[in-house]
C-alpha positions in Angstrom: -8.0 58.9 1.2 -9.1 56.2 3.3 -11.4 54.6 0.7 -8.7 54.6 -1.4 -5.7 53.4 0.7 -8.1 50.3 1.4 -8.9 49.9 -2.3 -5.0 49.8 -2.3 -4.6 46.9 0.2 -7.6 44.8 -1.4 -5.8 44.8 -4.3 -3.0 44.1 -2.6 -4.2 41.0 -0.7 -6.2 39.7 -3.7 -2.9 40.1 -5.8 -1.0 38.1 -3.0 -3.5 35.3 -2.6 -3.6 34.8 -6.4 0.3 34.3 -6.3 -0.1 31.6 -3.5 -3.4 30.1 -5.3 -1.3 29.7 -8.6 2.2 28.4 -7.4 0.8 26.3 -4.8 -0.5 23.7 -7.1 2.4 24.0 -9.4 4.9 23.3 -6.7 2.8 20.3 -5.2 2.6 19.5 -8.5 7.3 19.5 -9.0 6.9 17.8 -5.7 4.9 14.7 -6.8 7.4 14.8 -10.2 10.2 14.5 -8.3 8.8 11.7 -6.1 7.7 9.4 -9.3 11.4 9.5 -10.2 13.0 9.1 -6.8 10.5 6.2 -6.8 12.8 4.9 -10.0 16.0 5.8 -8.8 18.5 3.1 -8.5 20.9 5.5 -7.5 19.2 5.4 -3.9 20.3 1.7 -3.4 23.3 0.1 -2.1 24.8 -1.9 -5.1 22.8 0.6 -7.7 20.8 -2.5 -8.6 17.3 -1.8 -7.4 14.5 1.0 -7.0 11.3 0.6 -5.4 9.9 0.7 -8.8 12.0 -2.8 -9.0 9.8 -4.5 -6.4 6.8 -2.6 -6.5 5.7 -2.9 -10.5 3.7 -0.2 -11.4 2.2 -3.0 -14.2 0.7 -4.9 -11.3 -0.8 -2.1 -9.1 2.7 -1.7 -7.3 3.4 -5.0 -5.9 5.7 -7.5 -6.9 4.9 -10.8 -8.4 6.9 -13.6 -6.7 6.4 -14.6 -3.3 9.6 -12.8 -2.1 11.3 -9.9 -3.9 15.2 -9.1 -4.6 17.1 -6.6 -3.4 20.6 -5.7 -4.1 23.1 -9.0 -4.5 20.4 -10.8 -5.2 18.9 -10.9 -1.7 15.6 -11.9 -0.8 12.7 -9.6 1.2 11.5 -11.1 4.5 8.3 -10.3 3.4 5.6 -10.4 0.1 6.0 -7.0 -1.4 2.6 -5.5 -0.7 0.8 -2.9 -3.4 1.8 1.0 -2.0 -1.6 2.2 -4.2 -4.7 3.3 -2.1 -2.0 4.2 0.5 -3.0 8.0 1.5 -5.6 7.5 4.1 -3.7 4.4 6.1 -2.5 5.2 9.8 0.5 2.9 9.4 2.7 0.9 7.1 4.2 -2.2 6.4 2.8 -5.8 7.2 3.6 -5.3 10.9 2.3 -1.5 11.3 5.9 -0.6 11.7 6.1 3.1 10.4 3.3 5.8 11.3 3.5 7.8 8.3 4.3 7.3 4.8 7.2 10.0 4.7 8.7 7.4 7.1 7.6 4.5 5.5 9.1 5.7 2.5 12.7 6.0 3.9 13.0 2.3 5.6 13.4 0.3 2.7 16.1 2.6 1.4 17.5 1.7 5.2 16.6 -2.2 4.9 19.8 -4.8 4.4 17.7 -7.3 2.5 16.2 -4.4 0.3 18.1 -1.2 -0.9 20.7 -1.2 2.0 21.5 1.8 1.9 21.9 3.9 5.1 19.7 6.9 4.8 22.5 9.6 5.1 24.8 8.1 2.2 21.4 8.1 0.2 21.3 11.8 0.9 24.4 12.4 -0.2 24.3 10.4 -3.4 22.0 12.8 -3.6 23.5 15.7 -3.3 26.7 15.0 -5.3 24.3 15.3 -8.0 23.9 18.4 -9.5 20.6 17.8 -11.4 18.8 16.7 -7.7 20.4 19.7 -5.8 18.6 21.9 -8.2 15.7 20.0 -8.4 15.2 19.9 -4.0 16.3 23.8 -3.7 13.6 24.3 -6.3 10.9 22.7 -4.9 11.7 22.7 -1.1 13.9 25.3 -0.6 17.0 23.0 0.5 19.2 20.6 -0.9 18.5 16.9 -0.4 18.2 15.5 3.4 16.0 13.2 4.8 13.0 14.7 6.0 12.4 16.1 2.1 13.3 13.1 0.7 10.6 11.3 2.7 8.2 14.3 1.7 8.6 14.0 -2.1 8.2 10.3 -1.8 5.1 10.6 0.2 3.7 13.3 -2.0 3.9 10.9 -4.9 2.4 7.6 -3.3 -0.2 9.7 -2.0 -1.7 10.3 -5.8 -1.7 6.5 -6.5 -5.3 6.5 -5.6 -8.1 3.9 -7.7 -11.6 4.4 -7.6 -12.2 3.7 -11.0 -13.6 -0.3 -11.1 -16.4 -2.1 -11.7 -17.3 -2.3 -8.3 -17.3 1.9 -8.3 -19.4 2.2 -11.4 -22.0 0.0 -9.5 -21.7 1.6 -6.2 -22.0 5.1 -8.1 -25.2 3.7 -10.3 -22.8 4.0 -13.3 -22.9 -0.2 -14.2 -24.1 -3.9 -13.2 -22.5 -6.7 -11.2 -23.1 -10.3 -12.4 -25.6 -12.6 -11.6 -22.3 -14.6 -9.5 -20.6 -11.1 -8.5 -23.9 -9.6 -7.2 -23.9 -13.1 -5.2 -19.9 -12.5 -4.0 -20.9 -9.1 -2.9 -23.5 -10.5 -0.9 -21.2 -12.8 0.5 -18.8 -10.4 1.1 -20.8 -7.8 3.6 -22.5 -11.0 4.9 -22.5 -13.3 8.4 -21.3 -16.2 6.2 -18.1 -15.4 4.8 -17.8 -12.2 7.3 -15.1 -10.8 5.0 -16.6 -7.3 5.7 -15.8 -7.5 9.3 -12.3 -7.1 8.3 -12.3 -5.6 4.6 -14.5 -2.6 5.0 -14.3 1.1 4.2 -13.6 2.6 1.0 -10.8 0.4 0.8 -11.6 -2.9 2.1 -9.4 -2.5 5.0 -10.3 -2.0 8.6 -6.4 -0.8 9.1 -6.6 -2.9 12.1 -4.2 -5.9 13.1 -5.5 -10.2 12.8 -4.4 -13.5 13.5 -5.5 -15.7 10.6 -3.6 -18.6 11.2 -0.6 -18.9 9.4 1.7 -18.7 12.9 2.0 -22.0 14.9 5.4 -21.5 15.9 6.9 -24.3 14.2 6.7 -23.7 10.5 5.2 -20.9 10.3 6.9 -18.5 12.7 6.7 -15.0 11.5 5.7 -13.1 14.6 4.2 -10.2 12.3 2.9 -7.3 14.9 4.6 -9.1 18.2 8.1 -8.1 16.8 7.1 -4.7 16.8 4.6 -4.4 20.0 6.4 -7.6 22.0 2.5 -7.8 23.1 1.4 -11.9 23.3 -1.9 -10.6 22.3 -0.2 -9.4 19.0 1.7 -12.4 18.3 1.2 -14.2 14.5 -0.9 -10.6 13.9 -0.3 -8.6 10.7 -1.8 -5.8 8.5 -5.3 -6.3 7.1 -4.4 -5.9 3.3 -6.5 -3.3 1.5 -8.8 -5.3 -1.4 -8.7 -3.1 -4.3 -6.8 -3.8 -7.2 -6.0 -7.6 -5.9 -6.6 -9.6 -8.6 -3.4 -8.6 -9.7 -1.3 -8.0 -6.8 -0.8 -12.2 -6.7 0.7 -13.9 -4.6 -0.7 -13.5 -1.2 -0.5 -13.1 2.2 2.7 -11.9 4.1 4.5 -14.8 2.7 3.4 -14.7 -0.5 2.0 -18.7 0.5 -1.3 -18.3 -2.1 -0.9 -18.0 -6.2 -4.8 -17.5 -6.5 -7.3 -15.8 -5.2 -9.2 -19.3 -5.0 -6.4 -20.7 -2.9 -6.8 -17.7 -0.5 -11.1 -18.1 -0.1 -10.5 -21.9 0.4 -7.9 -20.5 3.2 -10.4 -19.0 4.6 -12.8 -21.3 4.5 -11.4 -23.3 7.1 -7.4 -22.4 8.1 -6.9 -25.6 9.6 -6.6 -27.6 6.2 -3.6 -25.5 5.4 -1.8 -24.7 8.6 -1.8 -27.7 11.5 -2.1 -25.9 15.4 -2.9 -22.2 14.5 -1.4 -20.2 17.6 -3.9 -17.2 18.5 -6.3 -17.8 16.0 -8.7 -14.5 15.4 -12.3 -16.1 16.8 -13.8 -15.3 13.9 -12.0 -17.8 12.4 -12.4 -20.7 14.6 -15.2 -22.4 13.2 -15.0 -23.5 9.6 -17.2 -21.1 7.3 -18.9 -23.4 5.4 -19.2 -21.9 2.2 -19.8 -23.9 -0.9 -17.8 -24.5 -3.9 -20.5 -22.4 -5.7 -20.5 -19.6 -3.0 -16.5 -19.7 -3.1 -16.5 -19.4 -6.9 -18.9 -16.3 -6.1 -16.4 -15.0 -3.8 -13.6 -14.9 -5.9 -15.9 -13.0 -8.7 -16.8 -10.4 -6.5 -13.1 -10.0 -5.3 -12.2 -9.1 -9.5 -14.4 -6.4 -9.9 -12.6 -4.2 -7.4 -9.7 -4.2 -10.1 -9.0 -0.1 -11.3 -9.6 -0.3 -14.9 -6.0 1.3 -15.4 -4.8 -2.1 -14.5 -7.4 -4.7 -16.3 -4.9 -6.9 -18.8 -7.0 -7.1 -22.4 
């Protein structure tokens, strides 16, 4: 009796582990579905006008392509739009580190006057006065539209736009070659010359820490970046270190979109005081001119285009 009463609840528990092990990955699955379209939806801004498809162009690895973007009425961001790919693994968001997570990351441009305007609980209820989406969010959450699953399905979407599928990878992985010149950028790259690894390491070029490179002298150039959000003096003129990958298409750069070319941004580099007069808390490693060639730059700017996913390589 016993043997078989336990026969009984083995096949019981097997049978009730399949069930979870089969819906689960359907029902992440709905979840990321529904986030791709919320991630169209123009029914989530103020004037109907805009989606954050709108400003970040899946074409162009999810970033925009003018300096500054448009919201609804035609307003301009503060801010470049920066590419929301390779985003899974970051500890904050936004140039300034402003949001901890990407569920809340997700909901402040909704929020933002200059961007979707929208107040986060009329979004919801657009939401909800639509039949379709109340089906859709009881299905795959259990509840109708609020906020809290509305950052989820958002966040369960961004966090599949992952690339690992470039040159670069196909030579880490033993797959391919570099150049002659991008084998000579790479070197650059993780080098003491250029020092660009100090900042763009890890898997995705980022260091997901917070630098001064010089474009705040608090004349001109006046964007506080981190200060506005810490109110630290040691943070003023700070912002983001960008992820790499993918950014020979994610032109213009920097937080203010100031660089149309990745060669504009290595000459930046070079030495920030040709572009920007009186830097104001200028990272140290950036005191001292670099010193790199026109070759060695040219090398640079080689290495920098083979970190481009092959999903976004223009024939």
């Amino acid at each position: 009796m016993k043997a078989v009463f336990f026969c009984a609840m083995l096949l019981a528990s097997v049978s009730v582990w399949s069930f979870f092990t089969a819906t689960k990955p359907a029902a992440q699955k709905d979840k990321i579905a529904l986030g791709k379209r919320l991630f169209s939806e123009k029914m989530l801004s103020k004037d109907s006008s805009v989606s954050c498809a709108s400003c970040h162009k899946p074409d162009y690895a999810f970033a925009d392509t003018v300096a500054f973007s448009t919201g609804i009425f035609g307003i301009e961001s503060d801010r470049n739009t920066p590419s929301v790919l390779n985003m899974k693994n970051r500890p904050y968001y936004f140039w300034d580190g402003r949001a901890g997570s990407l569920e809340t990351q997700a909901l402040m441009p909704i929020a933002n006057p200059n961007e979707m305007g929208l107040p986060v609980k009329e979004a919801v209820a657009r939401l909800n006065n639509s039949r379709e989406y109340r089906q859709l969010f009881k299905k795959i959450f259990g509840q109708f539209p609020n906020a809290k699953n509305l950052g989820a399905a958002f966040a369960a979407y961004e966090q599949t736009l992952e690339t690992v599928d470039s040159k670069f990878d196909d030579w880490s992985n033993g797959l391919g070659k570099l150049s002659a010149s991008e084998e000579r950028g790479r070197k650059l790259f993780t080098g003491s010359k250029a020092k660009c690894f100090d900042c763009h390491s890890m898997e995705d070029f980022t260091d997901d820490q917070f630098k001064n490179i010089g474009l705040f002298n608090g004349k001109y150039m006046t964007d506080s970046g981190r200060y506005l959000v810490t109110k630290r003096k040691t943070d003023l003129g700070k912002f983001k270190t960008p992820g790499l990958r993918n950014i020979a298409v994610t032109a213009p750069y920097m937080h203010n979109g100031m660089f149309a070319t990745l060669e504009e941004v290595v000459r930046f580099y070079n030495d920030p005081r040709v572009f920007i007069s009186h830097p104001v808390n200028l990272d140290p490693a950036l005191k001292k001119p670099l010193g790199l060639t026109a070759k060695e730059q040219k090398d640079l700017v080689a290495f920098l285009k083979t970190l481009t996913d092959k999903a976004y390589i223009k024939n």
